[in-house]
C-alpha positions in Angstrom: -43.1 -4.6 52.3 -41.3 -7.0 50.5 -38.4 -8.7 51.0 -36.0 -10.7 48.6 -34.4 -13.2 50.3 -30.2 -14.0 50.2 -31.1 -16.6 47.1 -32.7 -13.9 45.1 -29.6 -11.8 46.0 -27.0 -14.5 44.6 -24.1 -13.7 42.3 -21.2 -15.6 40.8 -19.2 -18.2 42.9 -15.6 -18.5 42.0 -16.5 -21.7 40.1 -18.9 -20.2 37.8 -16.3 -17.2 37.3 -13.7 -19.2 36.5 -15.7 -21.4 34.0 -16.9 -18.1 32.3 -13.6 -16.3 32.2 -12.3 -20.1 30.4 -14.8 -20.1 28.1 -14.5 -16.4 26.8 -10.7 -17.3 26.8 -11.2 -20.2 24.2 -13.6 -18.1 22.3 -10.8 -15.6 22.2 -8.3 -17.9 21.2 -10.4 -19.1 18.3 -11.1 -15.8 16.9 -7.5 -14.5 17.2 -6.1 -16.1 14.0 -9.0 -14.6 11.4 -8.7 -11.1 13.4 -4.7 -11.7 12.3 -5.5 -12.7 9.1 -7.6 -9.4 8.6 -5.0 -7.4 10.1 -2.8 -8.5 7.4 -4.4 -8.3 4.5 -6.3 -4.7 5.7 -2.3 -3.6 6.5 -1.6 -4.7 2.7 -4.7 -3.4 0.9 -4.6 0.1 3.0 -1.2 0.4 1.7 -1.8 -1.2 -2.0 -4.5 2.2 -2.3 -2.4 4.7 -1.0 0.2 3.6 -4.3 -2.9 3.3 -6.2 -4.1 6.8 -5.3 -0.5 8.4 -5.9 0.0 7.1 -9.1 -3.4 8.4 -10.1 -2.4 11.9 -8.6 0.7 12.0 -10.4 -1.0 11.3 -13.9 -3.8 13.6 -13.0 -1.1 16.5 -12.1 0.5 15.2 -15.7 -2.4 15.9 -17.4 -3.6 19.2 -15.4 0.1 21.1 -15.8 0.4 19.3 -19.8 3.8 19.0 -19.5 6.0 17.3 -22.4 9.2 15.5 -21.9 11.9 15.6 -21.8 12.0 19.2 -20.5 9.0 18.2 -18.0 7.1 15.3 -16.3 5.6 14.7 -13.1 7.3 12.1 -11.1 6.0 8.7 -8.8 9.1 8.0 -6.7 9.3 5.4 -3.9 12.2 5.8 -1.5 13.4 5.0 1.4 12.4 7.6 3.9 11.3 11.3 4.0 14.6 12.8 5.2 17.1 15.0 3.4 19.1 11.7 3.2 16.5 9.9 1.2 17.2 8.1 -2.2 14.3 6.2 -4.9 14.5 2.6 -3.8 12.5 -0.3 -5.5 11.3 -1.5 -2.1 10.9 1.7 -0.8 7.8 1.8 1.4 7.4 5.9 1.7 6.2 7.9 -1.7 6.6 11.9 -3.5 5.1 13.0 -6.4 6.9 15.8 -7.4 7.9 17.8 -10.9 12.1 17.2 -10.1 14.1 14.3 -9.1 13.6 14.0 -5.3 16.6 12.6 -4.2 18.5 14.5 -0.9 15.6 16.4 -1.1 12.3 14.1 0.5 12.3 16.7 3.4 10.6 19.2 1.6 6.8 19.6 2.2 4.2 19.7 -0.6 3.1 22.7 -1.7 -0.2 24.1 -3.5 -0.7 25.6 -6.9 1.7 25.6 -9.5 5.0 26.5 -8.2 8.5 26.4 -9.8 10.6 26.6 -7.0 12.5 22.8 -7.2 12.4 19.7 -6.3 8.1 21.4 -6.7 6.9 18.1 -4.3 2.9 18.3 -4.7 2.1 15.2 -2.6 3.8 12.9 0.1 2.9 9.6 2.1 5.1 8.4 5.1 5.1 4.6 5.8 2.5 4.4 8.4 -0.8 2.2 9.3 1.5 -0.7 9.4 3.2 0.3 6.3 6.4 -0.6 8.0 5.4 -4.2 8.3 4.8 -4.3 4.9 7.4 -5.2 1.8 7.3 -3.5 -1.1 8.8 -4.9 -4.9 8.5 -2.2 -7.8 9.6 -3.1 -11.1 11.7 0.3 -11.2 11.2 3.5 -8.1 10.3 5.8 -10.4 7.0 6.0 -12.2 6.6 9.6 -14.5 3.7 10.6 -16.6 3.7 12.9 -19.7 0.6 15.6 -20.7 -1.4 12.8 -22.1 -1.2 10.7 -18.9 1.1 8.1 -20.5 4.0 6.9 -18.8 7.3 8.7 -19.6 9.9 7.2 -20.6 11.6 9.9 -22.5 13.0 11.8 -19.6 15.9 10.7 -17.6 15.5 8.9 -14.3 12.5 7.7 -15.2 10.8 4.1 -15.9 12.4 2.9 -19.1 9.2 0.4 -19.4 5.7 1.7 -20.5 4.1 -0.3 -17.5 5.5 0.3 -13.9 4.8 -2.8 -11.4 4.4 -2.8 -7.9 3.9 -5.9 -5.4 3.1 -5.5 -1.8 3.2 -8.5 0.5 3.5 -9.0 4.7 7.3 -8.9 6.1 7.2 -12.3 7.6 9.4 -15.8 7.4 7.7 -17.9 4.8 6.9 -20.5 7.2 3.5 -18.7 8.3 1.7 -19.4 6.0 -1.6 -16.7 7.3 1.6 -14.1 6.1 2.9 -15.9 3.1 1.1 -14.5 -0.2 -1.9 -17.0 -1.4 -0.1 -17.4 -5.0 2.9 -18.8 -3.1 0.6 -21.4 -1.3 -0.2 -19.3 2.2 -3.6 -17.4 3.2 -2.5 -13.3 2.4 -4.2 -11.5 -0.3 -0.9 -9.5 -1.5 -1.9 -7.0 -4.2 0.1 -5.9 -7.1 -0.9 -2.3 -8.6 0.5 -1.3 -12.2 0.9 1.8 -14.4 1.3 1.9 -18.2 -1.1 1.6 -21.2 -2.8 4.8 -20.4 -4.2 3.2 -16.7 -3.6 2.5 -12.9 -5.0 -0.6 -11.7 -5.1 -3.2 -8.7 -5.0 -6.8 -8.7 -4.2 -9.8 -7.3 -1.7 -11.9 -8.2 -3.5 -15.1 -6.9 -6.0 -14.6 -9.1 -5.9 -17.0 -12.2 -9.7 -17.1 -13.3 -9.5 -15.1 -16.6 -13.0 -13.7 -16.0 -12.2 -12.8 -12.5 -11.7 -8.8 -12.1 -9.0 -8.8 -9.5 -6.6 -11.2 -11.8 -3.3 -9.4 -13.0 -2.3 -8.5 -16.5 0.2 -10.9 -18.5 3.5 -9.3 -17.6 4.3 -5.9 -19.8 1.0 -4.6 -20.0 -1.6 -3.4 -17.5 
């Protein structure tokens, strides 16, 4: 039969422990600022797309329903919250696509087909997946398209410019520079996503290579 003997048997001593649990500790330490850094610019992209997407749902509707300003558009508003209280806001960080203006009136769900029933919201997104962190600087809070998926300007309370701007950066003092933008000097890839000229697109501001993708349109076009 065999027998192992106790230096077979051997685990850790408190010394080796210690050593391991200090050395997975540095590692730790070293990898927490790029898991930050990804955490901030995953918080800003995720919520760059969802503006992205609802812009491109509110045209889509535009085109789908045909409608013709003045006497009907499809709205893009950012505002402050999704209550009965809620008004548009430039640096609003919640969204409703809807047929009417939906100010005193974000409480109201979206509903299918092609009702008429007012403030008609078809889609909604609530500042979430770190949303809240976020901040948020449109060129106007209200982005409407007409039947040919242009931006509206004709009807009232809408964008009086044919293209619609809209920056998102991290909420965060200047002075960390992993959460200060890359164009102002830090390390965040802050995203701007515009509207006009018969598109929706993404790119980033920090961008200044003119055969780069991702760089930004000279300011008023898109």
């Amino acid at each position: 039969m065999l027998i192992l003997s106790n230096s077979s048997q051997r685990g850790f001593n408190l010394v080796e422990l210690t050593i391991g649990i200090a050395i997975v500790a540095i590692l730790f330490a070293l990898a927490l600022p790029s898991y930050s850094q990804w955490s901030t610019n995953a918080k800003i992209r995720n919520w760059a797309e969802s503006i992205q997407n609802g812009l491109q749902l509110t045209r889509v509707e535009a085109l789908k329903r045909n409608v013709t300003p003045p006497s009907s558009t499809v709205r893009f508003q950012l505002v402050d919250s999704l209550t009965s209280t809620c008004v548009t806001s430039t640096s609003g960080t919640n969204w409703v696509i809807s047929l009417d203006d939906i100010t005193g009136q974000c409480d109201k769900m979206p509903v299918s087909g092609l009702v008429t029933t007012p403030p008609q919201v078809i889609q909604n997104a609530a500042a979430e997946n770190g949303a809240t962190a976020l901040v948020v600087v449109a060129s106007e809070p209200v982005a409407c398209f007409n039947g040919v998926g242009q931006v509206d300007r004709r009807t009232g309370g809408c964008s009086v410019n044919p293209v619609v701007t809209f920056d998102i950066s991290i909420a965060n003092p200047s002075s960390e520079s992993g959460k200060t933008c890359a164009k102002l000097g830090g390390k965040a890839r802050c995203l701007q996503v515009c509207a006009g000229n018969g598109s929706i697109k993404m790119c980033d501001p920090a961008v200044t290579d003119p055969t780069d993708p991702r760089i930004c349109a000279p300011a008023g076009s898109c």
